[in-house]
C-alpha positions, 0 to 999 in steps of 0.5 A: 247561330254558332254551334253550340259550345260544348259541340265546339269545344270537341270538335274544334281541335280535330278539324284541322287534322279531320280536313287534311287526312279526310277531305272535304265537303262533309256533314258532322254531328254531335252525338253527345249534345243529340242525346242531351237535348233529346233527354232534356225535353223528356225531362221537363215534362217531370211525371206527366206521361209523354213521349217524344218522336224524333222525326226521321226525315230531319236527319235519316241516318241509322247512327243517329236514329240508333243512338236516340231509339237507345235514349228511349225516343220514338221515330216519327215516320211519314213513309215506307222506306222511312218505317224500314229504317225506323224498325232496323234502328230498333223501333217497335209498334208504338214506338213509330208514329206513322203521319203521312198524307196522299197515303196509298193502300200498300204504305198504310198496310205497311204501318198497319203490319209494323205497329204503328200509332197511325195518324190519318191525314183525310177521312177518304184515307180512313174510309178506304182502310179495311181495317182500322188500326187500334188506335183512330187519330186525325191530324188537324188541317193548319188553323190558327197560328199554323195557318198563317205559315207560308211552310204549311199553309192556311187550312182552305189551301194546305194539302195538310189535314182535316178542316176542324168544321170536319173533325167531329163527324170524322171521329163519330164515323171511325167510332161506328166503325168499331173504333174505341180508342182515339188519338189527336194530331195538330200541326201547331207550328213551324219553325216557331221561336215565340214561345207565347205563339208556341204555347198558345197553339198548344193550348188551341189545339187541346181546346179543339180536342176537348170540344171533339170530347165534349161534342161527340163522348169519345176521350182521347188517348193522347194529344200528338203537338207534332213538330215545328219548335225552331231553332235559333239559325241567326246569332240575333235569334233568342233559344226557345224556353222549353222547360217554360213550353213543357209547363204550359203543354202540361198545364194546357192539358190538365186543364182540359182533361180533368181528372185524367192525363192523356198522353202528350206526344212530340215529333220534333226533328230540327229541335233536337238535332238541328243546332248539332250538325255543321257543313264543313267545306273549304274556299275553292275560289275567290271572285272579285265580280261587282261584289265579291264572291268566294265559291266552296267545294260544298254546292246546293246539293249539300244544303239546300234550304238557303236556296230553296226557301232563299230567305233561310239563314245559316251562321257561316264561320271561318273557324281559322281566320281570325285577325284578318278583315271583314269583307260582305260576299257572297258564298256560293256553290258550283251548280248551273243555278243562281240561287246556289248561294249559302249567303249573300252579302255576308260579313266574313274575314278576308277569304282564301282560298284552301279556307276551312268553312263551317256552315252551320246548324245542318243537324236537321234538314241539310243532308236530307234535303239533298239532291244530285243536279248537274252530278254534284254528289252528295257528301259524306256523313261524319259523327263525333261520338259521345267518346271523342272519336270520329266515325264515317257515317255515310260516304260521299256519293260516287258516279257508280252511286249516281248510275245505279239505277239506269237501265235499259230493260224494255216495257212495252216491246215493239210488236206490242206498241205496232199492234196497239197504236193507241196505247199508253206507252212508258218511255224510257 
């Protein structure tokens, strides 16, 4: 849907001067309403002990993650390279959750040596850990609500967690183990608007760790509800209540646990920093085919979620159009792909070309989800501080960054391959 109008209202007078003197396509971000949303979801849950964990791979961007570890936030973190930028944005121990799957024995020892609160996504994962960390959590497997997600999958095909059946006969083993303190992670939802299928997957997943509690005289440490709040990417789209959400996850787990508050733990990524980014590129082209088309300088790479999920949406706006007609078009990109489109027969004002677009509610999962097809870099990252200035927060690519990483050292020389025909030979 349009960015949020406090986002607007300071962006709006620079963007012309920012497209003349810096060019386009480019990311920008509001730090201001970044941190506001991040503060407002720590705030609705009042007194009740929580903390939320911004999910790195939403927006991996050191400017941005540093601005939120300042706020408070923890990161949510699912590998490596991602617990190495955690750590140099400022977060420490427990201030990473570590929830990964087809985890390797060097990347959890990684989060074992920074701290982190580490979340095993299959009982083989733990069995294989020499040491166990201080506190033992599992993540579910989809259920319920989660398990009819076509982003997640139902609990007998996701590749995502353990099965429920197989939860209290993983903690009883981590247990006797010499595990004594205990953590729960659910995959409750994805990119979900209803707040009743919110709540009610919360509710579900407390239930679940109270019967764990109930079946095997373990207690819980927190309850981690993961992710997966959308945001409203369509104008038609109602905002989620969170304040209403807090109360029913407070609610869920002081009835389940009486007498004591475990910790509630959030990853959110898209909730906090989706609505607060936007692509900003401008019309290259303007094809009248059987349909009208109107290619950007911005491609695929840039923003791929409407092409690889094809039925995403992103509000798209020509910000300094108004008064002309409305034309259905397609908005497309310039990569050998079809499906590189931002929109297809969408209503917009008759385009130009040298049009400022915005593609909006690119906070979250835009930048970070590109790629380098056909050479079309990825752009450049822009963030509108909380004082008003504009700052280069990453460069476009360049053909040096695109060839860095092309060599030409050998790997198995040729009187090795000649000695030993049978061999497995790496090519490259």
């Amino acid at each position: 849907m349009p960015i949020p109008v406090s986002f607007s209202e300071r962006l709006m007078p620079l963007l012309p001067d920012l497209v003349e003197t810096y060019g386009t396509p480019f990311h920008i971000y509001d730090e201001a309403g970044i941190l506001a949303n991040h503060r407002m979801i720590c705030a609705a849950f009042a007194d009740h002990p929580m903390r939320q964990y911004f999910a790195v791979k939403a927006l991996p961007n050191p400017a941005v993650l540093e601005a939120l570890v300042a706020q408070g936030s923890g990161l949510d973190c699912s590998s490596p390279h991602e617990l190495t930028m955690a750590a140099k944005a400022g977060a420490r121990g427990e201030a990473i959750v570590f929830t990964s799957n087809n985890t390797t024995a060097c990347e959890y020892e990684a989060a074992l040596a920074a701290g982190a609160v580490i979340t095993f996504d299959d009982v083989l994962h733990m069995r294989r850990a020499p040491v166990l960390p201080e506190i033992v959590a599992f993540r579910i497997a989809p259920h319920g609500l989660a398990a009819r997600s076509s982003l997640m999958g139902n609990a007998g095909q996701s590749k995502f967690g353990v099965p429920v059946p197989q939860l209290a006969a993983a903690y009883r083993e981590a247990r006797e183990r010499g595990a004594t303190r205990f953590g729960i992670h659910g995959m409750i939802c994805a990119n979900e608007l209803d707040p009743a299928n919110a709540e009610r997957a919360g509710r579900d997943l407390v239930d679940i760790a109270a019967g764990i509690e109930a079946e095997t005289g373990i207690r819980f440490d927190y309850v981690n509800f993961g992710g997966g709040l959308g945001i409203p990417y369509t104008p038609d789209d109602p905002a989620l209540d969170f304040a209403a959400y807090a109360r029913s996850l407070r609610g869920a787990v002081e009835a389940g646990f009486p007498g004591r508050r475990p910790r509630i733990l959030l990853e959110l990524g898209r909730y906090v920093s989706g609505p607060y980014g936007v692509l900003v590129a401008r019309v290259t082209n303007r094809m009248d085919k059987e349909r009208l088309v109107v290619g950007l300088d911005a491609s695929m790479s840039a923003l791929m979620r409407p092409g690889f999920y094809r039925t995403a949406y992103h509000h798209i706006t020509l910000p300094f159009a108004q008064g002309r007609a409305h034309l259905e078009a397609d908005i497309v990109g310039s990569l050998c792909e079809n499906v590189d489109r931002f929109a297809v027969d969408r209503s917009i004002p008759d385009p130009r070309e040298g049009d400022i677009v915005m593609i909006h509610d690119t906070g979250a999962h835009g930048h970070a989800m590109g790629f380098t097809y056909n050479a079309r870099l990825r752009p450049a990252e822009l963030l509108l501080r909380s004082d008003g200035s504009v700052e280069e927060i990453r460069r476009a690519e360049t053909y040096a960054d695109y060839t860095a990483t092309l060599t030409r050292k050998p790997v198995i020389h040729a009187a090795t391959r000649a000695a030993s025909p049978d061999a497995v030979i790496n090519e490259v």
